[in-house]
KEVEXDREN-699243 format. One record per residue (C-alpha): x, y, z; residue number from 1. Coordinates in steps of 0.5 Angstrom, whole numbers, plus 500, padded with zeros to 3 digits. Example, Ala and Ser with C-alpha at 12.3 -4.5 7.8 and 13.67 -1.06 7.14 Angstrom:
residues 2
{kemar {525; 491; 516}; 1}
{kemar {527; 498; 514}; 2}
END
This chain:
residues 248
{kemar {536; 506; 472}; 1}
{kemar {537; 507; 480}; 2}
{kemar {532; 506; 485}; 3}
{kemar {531; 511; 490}; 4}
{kemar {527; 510; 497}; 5}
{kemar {523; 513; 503}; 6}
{kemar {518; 512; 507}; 7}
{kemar {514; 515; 512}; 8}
{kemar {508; 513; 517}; 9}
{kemar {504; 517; 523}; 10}
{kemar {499; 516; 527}; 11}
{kemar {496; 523; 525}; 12}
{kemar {492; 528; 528}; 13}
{kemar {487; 524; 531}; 14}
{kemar {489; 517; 532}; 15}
{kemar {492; 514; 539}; 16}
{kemar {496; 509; 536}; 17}
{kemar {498; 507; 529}; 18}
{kemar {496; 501; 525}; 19}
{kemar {499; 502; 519}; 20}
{kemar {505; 499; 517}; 21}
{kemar {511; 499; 512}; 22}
{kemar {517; 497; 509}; 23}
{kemar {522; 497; 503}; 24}
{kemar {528; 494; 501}; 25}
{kemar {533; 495; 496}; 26}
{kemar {538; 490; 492}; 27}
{kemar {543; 490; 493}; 28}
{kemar {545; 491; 486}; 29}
{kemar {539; 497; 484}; 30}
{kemar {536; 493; 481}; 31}
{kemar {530; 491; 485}; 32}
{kemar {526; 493; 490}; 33}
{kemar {521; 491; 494}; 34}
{kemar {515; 496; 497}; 35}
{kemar {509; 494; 502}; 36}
{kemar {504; 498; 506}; 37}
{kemar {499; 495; 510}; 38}
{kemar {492; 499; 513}; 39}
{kemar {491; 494; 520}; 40}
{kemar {483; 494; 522}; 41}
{kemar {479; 491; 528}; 42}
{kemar {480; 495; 533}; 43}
{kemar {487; 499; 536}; 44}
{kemar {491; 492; 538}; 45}
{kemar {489; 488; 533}; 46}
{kemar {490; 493; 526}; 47}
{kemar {497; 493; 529}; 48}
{kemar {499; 486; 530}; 49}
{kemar {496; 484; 523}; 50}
{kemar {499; 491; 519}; 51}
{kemar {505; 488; 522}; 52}
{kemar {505; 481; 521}; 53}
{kemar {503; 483; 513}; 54}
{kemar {509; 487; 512}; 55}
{kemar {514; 482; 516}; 56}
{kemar {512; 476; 511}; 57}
{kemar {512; 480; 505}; 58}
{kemar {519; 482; 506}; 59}
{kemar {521; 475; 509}; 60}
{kemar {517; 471; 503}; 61}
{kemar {520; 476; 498}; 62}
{kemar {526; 479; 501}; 63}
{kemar {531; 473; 499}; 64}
{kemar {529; 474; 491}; 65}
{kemar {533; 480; 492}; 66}
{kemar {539; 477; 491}; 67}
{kemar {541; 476; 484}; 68}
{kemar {543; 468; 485}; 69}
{kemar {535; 469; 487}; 70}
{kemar {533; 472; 482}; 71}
{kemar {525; 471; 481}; 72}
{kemar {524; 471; 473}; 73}
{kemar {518; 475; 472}; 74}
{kemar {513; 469; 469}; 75}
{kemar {513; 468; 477}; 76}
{kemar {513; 474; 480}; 77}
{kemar {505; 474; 481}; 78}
{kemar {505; 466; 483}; 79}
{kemar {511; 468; 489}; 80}
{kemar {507; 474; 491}; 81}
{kemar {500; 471; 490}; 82}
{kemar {505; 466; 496}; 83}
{kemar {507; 471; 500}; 84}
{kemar {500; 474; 501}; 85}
{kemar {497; 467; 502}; 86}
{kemar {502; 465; 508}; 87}
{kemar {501; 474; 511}; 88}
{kemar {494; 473; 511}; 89}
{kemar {495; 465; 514}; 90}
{kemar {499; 468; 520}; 91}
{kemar {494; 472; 521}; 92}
{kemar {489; 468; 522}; 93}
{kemar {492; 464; 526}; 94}
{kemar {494; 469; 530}; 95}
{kemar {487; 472; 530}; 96}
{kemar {484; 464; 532}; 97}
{kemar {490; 465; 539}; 98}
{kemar {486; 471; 542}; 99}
{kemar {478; 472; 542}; 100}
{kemar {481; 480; 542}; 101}
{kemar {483; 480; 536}; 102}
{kemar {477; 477; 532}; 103}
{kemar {476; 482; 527}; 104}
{kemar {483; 482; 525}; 105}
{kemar {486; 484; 519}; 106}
{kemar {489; 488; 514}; 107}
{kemar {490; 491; 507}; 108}
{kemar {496; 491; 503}; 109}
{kemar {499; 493; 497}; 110}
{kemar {505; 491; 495}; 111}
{kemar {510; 494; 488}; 112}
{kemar {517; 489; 487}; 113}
{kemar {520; 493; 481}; 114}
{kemar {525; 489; 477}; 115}
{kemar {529; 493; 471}; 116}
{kemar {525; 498; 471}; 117}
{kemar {518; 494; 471}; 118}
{kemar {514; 494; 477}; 119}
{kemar {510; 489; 479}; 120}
{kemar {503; 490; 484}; 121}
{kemar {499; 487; 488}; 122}
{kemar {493; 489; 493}; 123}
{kemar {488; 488; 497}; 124}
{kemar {484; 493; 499}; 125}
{kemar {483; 500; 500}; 126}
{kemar {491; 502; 500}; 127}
{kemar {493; 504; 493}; 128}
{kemar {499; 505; 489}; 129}
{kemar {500; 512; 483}; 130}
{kemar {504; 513; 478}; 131}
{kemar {508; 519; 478}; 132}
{kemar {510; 521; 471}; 133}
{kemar {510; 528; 467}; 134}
{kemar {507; 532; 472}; 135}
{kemar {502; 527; 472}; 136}
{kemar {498; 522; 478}; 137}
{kemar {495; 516; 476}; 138}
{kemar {492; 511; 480}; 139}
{kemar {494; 503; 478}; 140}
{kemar {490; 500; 484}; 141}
{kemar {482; 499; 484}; 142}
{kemar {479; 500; 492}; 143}
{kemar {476; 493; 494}; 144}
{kemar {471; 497; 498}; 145}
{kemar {462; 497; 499}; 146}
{kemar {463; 504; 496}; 147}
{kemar {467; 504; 490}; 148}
{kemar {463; 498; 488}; 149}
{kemar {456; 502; 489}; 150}
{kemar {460; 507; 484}; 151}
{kemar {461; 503; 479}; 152}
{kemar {455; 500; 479}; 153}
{kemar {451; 507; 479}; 154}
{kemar {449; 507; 485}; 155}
{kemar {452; 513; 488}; 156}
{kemar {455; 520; 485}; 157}
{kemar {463; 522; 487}; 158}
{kemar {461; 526; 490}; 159}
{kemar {456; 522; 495}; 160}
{kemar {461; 518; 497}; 161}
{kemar {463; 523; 504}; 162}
{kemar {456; 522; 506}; 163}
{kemar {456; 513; 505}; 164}
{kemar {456; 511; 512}; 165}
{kemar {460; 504; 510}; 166}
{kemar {465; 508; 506}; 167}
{kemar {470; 504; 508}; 168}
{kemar {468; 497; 509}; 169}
{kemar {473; 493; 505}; 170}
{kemar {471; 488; 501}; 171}
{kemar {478; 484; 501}; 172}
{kemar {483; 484; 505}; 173}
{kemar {488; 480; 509}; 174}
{kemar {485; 475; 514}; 175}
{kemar {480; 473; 510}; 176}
{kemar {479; 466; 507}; 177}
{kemar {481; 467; 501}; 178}
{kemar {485; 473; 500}; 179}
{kemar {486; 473; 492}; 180}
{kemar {490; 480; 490}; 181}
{kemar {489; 483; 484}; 182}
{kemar {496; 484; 479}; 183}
{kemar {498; 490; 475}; 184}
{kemar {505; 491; 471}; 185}
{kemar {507; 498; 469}; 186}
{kemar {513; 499; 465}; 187}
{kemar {517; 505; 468}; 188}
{kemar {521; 510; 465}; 189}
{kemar {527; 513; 468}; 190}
{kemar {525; 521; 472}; 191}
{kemar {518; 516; 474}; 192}
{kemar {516; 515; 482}; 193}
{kemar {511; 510; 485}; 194}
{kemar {507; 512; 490}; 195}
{kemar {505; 507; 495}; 196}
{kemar {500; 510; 501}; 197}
{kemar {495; 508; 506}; 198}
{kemar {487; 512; 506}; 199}
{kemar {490; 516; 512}; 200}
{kemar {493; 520; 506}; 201}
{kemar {487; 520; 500}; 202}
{kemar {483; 521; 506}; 203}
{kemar {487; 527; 509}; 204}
{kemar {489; 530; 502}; 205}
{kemar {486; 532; 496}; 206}
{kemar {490; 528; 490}; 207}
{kemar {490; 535; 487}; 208}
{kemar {494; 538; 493}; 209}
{kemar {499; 532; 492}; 210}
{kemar {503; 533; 485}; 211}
{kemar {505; 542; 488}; 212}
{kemar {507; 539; 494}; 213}
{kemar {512; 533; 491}; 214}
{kemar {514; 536; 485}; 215}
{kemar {519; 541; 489}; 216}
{kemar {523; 537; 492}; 217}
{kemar {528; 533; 490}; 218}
{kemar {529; 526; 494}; 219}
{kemar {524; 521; 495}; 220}
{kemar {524; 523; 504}; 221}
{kemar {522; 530; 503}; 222}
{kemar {517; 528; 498}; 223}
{kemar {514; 523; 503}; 224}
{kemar {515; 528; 508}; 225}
{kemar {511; 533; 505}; 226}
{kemar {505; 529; 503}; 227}
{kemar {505; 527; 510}; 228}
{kemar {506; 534; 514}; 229}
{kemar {500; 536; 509}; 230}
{kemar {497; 530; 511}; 231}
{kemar {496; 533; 519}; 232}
{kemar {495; 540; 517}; 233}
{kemar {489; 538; 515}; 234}
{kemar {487; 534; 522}; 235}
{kemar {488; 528; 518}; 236}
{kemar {483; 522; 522}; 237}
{kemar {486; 517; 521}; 238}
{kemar {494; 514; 520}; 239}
{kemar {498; 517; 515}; 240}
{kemar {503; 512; 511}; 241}
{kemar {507; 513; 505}; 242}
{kemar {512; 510; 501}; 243}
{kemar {516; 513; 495}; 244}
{kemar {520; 511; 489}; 245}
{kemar {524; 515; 485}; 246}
{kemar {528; 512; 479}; 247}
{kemar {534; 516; 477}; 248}
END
Protein backbone atom coordinates (compact mmCIF):
# COMPACT_ATOMS: atom_id res chain seq x y z
CA UNK A 1 0.00 0.00 0.00
CA UNK A 2 1.30 3.42 -1.12
CA UNK A 3 0.62 6.49 1.27
CA UNK A 4 -0.63 9.53 0.04
CA UNK A 5 -0.56 12.86 1.86
CA UNK A 6 -1.82 16.47 2.06
CA UNK A 7 -2.55 19.24 4.38
CA UNK A 8 -3.94 22.28 5.02
CA UNK A 9 -4.45 24.89 7.59
CA UNK A 10 -6.57 28.48 7.73
CA UNK A 11 -6.85 30.69 10.00
CA UNK A 12 -10.61 31.03 9.12
CA UNK A 13 -13.53 33.63 8.87
CA UNK A 14 -13.25 34.84 12.08
CA UNK A 15 -9.56 34.49 13.78
CA UNK A 16 -6.55 37.27 13.28
CA UNK A 17 -3.89 34.97 13.55
CA UNK A 18 -3.56 30.94 13.42
CA UNK A 19 -2.67 28.83 16.16
CA UNK A 20 -3.06 25.48 14.77
CA UNK A 21 0.09 23.92 13.34
CA UNK A 22 0.89 20.81 10.88
CA UNK A 23 2.90 18.41 9.47
CA UNK A 24 3.57 14.98 7.74
CA UNK A 25 6.29 13.35 6.27
CA UNK A 26 6.79 10.26 4.45
CA UNK A 27 9.54 7.32 4.29
CA UNK A 28 11.40 7.44 1.89
CA UNK A 29 10.71 3.78 1.05
CA UNK A 30 6.41 4.47 1.35
CA UNK A 31 6.42 2.48 4.00
CA UNK A 32 5.47 4.94 6.71
CA UNK A 33 4.52 8.07 7.37
CA UNK A 34 4.10 10.40 10.04
CA UNK A 35 0.89 12.86 10.59
CA UNK A 36 0.62 15.66 13.39
CA UNK A 37 -1.78 18.27 14.02
CA UNK A 38 -1.64 20.56 17.24
CA UNK A 39 -4.55 23.22 18.25
CA UNK A 40 -2.47 26.17 20.27
CA UNK A 41 -4.24 27.96 23.26
CA UNK A 42 -3.49 30.75 25.61
CA UNK A 43 -3.85 33.64 23.91
CA UNK A 44 -2.76 34.66 19.98
CA UNK A 45 1.04 34.60 20.54
CA UNK A 46 1.16 32.10 22.92
CA UNK A 47 -1.03 29.13 20.89
CA UNK A 48 1.08 29.95 18.19
CA UNK A 49 4.61 29.11 19.51
CA UNK A 50 3.28 25.96 21.31
CA UNK A 51 1.26 24.75 18.51
CA UNK A 52 4.76 25.16 16.87
CA UNK A 53 6.88 23.75 19.24
CA UNK A 54 4.46 20.58 19.30
CA UNK A 55 4.71 19.72 15.88
CA UNK A 56 8.67 20.44 15.59
CA UNK A 57 9.46 18.02 18.23
CA UNK A 58 7.25 15.20 16.89
CA UNK A 59 8.73 15.61 13.59
CA UNK A 60 12.15 15.75 15.00
CA UNK A 61 11.85 13.18 17.83
CA UNK A 62 10.04 10.84 15.25
CA UNK A 63 11.31 11.67 12.06
CA UNK A 64 14.73 9.64 11.96
CA UNK A 65 12.54 6.30 12.54
CA UNK A 66 11.44 6.86 9.13
CA UNK A 67 14.51 5.75 7.76
CA UNK A 68 14.67 1.81 7.34
CA UNK A 69 18.30 1.40 9.13
CA UNK A 70 15.88 3.29 12.03
CA UNK A 71 13.11 1.52 11.90
CA UNK A 72 11.21 1.42 15.16
CA UNK A 73 9.65 -1.88 16.00
CA UNK A 74 6.07 -1.77 16.58
CA UNK A 75 6.44 -3.12 20.51
CA UNK A 76 8.00 0.63 20.66
CA UNK A 77 6.07 2.63 19.13
CA UNK A 78 3.80 3.88 22.16
CA UNK A 79 6.80 4.34 24.49
CA UNK A 80 8.91 6.59 21.38
CA UNK A 81 5.73 8.44 21.02
CA UNK A 82 4.78 8.75 24.38
CA UNK A 83 8.84 10.15 24.35
CA UNK A 84 7.95 12.75 21.87
CA UNK A 85 5.19 14.13 23.29
CA UNK A 86 6.82 14.26 26.76
CA UNK A 87 9.85 16.20 25.42
CA UNK A 88 7.01 18.63 22.85
CA UNK A 89 5.26 19.37 26.16
CA UNK A 90 8.85 20.12 28.38
CA UNK A 91 9.86 22.63 25.48
CA UNK A 92 6.68 24.22 26.20
CA UNK A 93 7.04 24.45 29.61
CA UNK A 94 10.15 25.76 29.48
CA UNK A 95 9.28 27.98 27.03
CA UNK A 96 6.21 29.15 28.79
CA UNK A 97 8.56 29.72 32.43
CA UNK A 98 10.78 32.20 30.03
CA UNK A 99 7.81 34.75 29.45
CA UNK A 100 4.90 35.84 31.98
CA UNK A 101 3.12 36.44 28.61
CA UNK A 102 3.04 32.92 27.63
CA UNK A 103 1.66 31.50 31.04
CA UNK A 104 -1.45 30.09 29.61
CA UNK A 105 0.50 28.34 26.82
CA UNK A 106 -0.21 25.20 25.72
CA UNK A 107 -1.74 22.78 22.97
CA UNK A 108 -3.33 19.84 21.75
CA UNK A 109 -1.93 17.26 19.71
CA UNK A 110 -2.93 14.14 17.67
CA UNK A 111 -0.33 12.30 16.19
CA UNK A 112 -0.69 9.02 13.45
CA UNK A 113 2.60 7.14 12.51
CA UNK A 114 1.39 4.60 9.92
CA UNK A 115 3.79 1.58 9.17
CA UNK A 116 2.83 -1.12 6.84
CA UNK A 117 -0.65 -0.37 6.75
CA UNK A 118 -0.92 -0.14 10.64
CA UNK A 119 -1.55 3.04 12.19
CA UNK A 120 -0.45 3.95 15.27
CA UNK A 121 -2.36 7.39 17.40
CA UNK A 122 -1.83 9.13 19.97
CA UNK A 123 -3.47 12.34 21.42
CA UNK A 124 -4.29 14.68 24.01
CA UNK A 125 -7.05 16.96 23.47
CA UNK A 126 -9.55 17.77 21.64
CA UNK A 127 -8.04 17.61 17.81
CA UNK A 128 -9.10 14.11 16.51
CA UNK A 129 -8.32 11.70 14.17
CA UNK A 130 -11.18 9.43 11.57
CA UNK A 131 -11.19 6.46 9.81
CA UNK A 132 -12.41 6.69 6.54
CA UNK A 133 -13.48 3.33 4.90
CA UNK A 134 -16.51 2.41 2.86
CA UNK A 135 -18.18 5.42 2.78
CA UNK A 136 -17.93 5.42 6.23
CA UNK A 137 -16.53 7.98 8.91
CA UNK A 138 -15.44 6.94 12.51
CA UNK A 139 -13.99 8.54 15.06
CA UNK A 140 -10.84 6.97 16.71
CA UNK A 141 -9.92 9.50 19.53
CA UNK A 142 -12.34 10.43 22.64
CA UNK A 143 -12.24 14.65 23.19
CA UNK A 144 -10.16 15.30 26.47
CA UNK A 145 -12.87 17.85 27.25
CA UNK A 146 -15.34 19.19 30.57
CA UNK A 147 -17.77 18.41 28.12
CA UNK A 148 -17.44 15.44 26.84
CA UNK A 149 -17.12 14.00 30.29
CA UNK A 150 -20.37 15.63 31.21
CA UNK A 151 -21.57 13.64 28.16
CA UNK A 152 -20.55 10.48 29.33
CA UNK A 153 -21.71 10.78 32.67
CA UNK A 154 -25.15 12.22 31.70
CA UNK A 155 -24.98 15.06 32.69
CA UNK A 156 -25.92 16.96 29.60
CA UNK A 157 -27.76 15.82 26.26
CA UNK A 158 -25.81 15.98 22.50
CA UNK A 159 -27.73 18.39 21.93
CA UNK A 160 -27.03 20.82 24.97
CA UNK A 161 -23.38 20.80 24.21
CA UNK A 162 -23.75 24.21 22.00
CA UNK A 163 -25.30 25.77 25.05
CA UNK A 164 -22.21 24.75 27.65
CA UNK A 165 -20.28 27.69 28.39
CA UNK A 166 -17.05 25.85 29.03
CA UNK A 167 -17.59 23.50 26.00
CA UNK A 168 -14.07 23.44 25.10
CA UNK A 169 -12.23 23.62 28.31
CA UNK A 170 -9.74 20.79 27.80
CA UNK A 171 -8.73 18.38 30.07
CA UNK A 172 -5.25 17.34 29.01
CA UNK A 173 -3.19 18.88 26.86
CA UNK A 174 0.67 19.75 26.11
CA UNK A 175 2.05 21.87 28.48
CA UNK A 176 0.48 20.39 31.50
CA UNK A 177 2.43 18.20 34.31
CA UNK A 178 1.90 15.29 33.18
CA UNK A 179 0.98 15.22 29.70
CA UNK A 180 -0.01 10.96 29.24
CA UNK A 181 -1.48 10.62 25.46
CA UNK A 182 -4.04 7.94 24.75
CA UNK A 183 -2.88 5.25 22.34
CA UNK A 184 -4.99 3.32 19.54
CA UNK A 185 -3.87 1.04 16.80
CA UNK A 186 -6.28 0.42 13.58
CA UNK A 187 -5.48 -1.74 10.90
CA UNK A 188 -5.82 -0.16 7.54
CA UNK A 189 -6.91 -1.41 4.48
CA UNK A 190 -5.91 -0.55 0.96
CA UNK A 191 -8.55 2.48 -0.69
CA UNK A 192 -8.79 3.70 3.46
CA UNK A 193 -7.80 7.38 4.42
CA UNK A 194 -6.90 8.76 7.89
CA UNK A 195 -8.33 12.25 8.62
CA UNK A 196 -6.54 14.04 11.16
CA UNK A 197 -8.47 17.75 11.98
CA UNK A 198 -8.35 20.53 14.60
CA UNK A 199 -11.93 21.45 16.18
CA UNK A 200 -11.75 24.47 13.91
CA UNK A 201 -13.49 21.72 11.24
CA UNK A 202 -15.88 19.87 13.80
CA UNK A 203 -16.84 22.83 14.85
CA UNK A 204 -17.12 24.74 11.55
CA UNK A 205 -18.68 21.66 9.43
CA UNK A 206 -21.15 18.86 10.41
CA UNK A 207 -19.66 15.33 10.05
CA UNK A 208 -22.47 14.63 7.71
CA UNK A 209 -21.39 17.16 5.40
CA UNK A 210 -17.63 15.86 5.32
CA UNK A 211 -17.94 12.29 3.47
CA UNK A 212 -20.01 14.19 -0.05
CA UNK A 213 -17.47 16.65 0.09
CA UNK A 214 -14.25 14.03 0.15
CA UNK A 215 -15.83 11.39 -1.70
CA UNK A 216 -15.53 13.10 -5.12
CA UNK A 217 -12.30 14.10 -5.17
CA UNK A 218 -9.76 11.95 -5.97
CA UNK A 219 -6.36 13.26 -4.19
CA UNK A 220 -5.79 13.78 -0.76
CA UNK A 221 -5.23 18.02 -1.68
CA UNK A 222 -8.69 18.39 -3.11
CA UNK A 223 -10.26 16.36 -0.30
CA UNK A 224 -8.49 18.62 2.36
CA UNK A 225 -9.38 21.69 0.39
CA UNK A 226 -12.83 20.85 0.28
CA UNK A 227 -13.29 20.40 3.90
CA UNK A 228 -11.56 23.49 4.26
CA UNK A 229 -13.21 25.76 1.71
CA UNK A 230 -16.79 24.44 3.41
CA UNK A 231 -15.05 25.06 6.52
CA UNK A 232 -15.32 29.29 5.61
CA UNK A 233 -18.52 28.92 3.75
CA UNK A 234 -19.87 28.32 6.93
CA UNK A 235 -17.87 31.39 8.68
CA UNK A 236 -15.70 29.11 10.53
CA UNK A 237 -14.88 30.77 14.13
CA UNK A 238 -11.88 29.59 14.66
CA UNK A 239 -8.50 28.06 12.65
CA UNK A 240 -9.38 25.19 10.21
CA UNK A 241 -6.36 22.17 10.05
CA UNK A 242 -6.62 19.21 8.30
CA UNK A 243 -4.20 16.27 7.34
CA UNK A 244 -5.20 13.32 5.12
CA UNK A 245 -3.91 10.14 4.31
CA UNK A 246 -4.99 8.04 1.28
CA UNK A 247 -3.54 4.45 1.18
CA UNK A 248 -3.67 3.34 -2.57
Amino acid sequence: MIPRVAGLTDVGAVRAANQDAIDWRISDDNRQALLVVADGMGGYQGGEIASRIAVDTIMEALGGHLMPANRCHSDALPDAMQAAITLASERIQTRRDSDAALAKMGTTVVLAWVIDGDAHIAHLGDSRCYLVRNAELQCLTRDDTVVQNMLEDGSIQPDDVPHVPFRNVLTRALGASSPLASFRQVALEPGDGLLLCSDGLTGALPEADWLPLISGQESPEAKVRALVNASLDNKAADNVSVVFLMLN
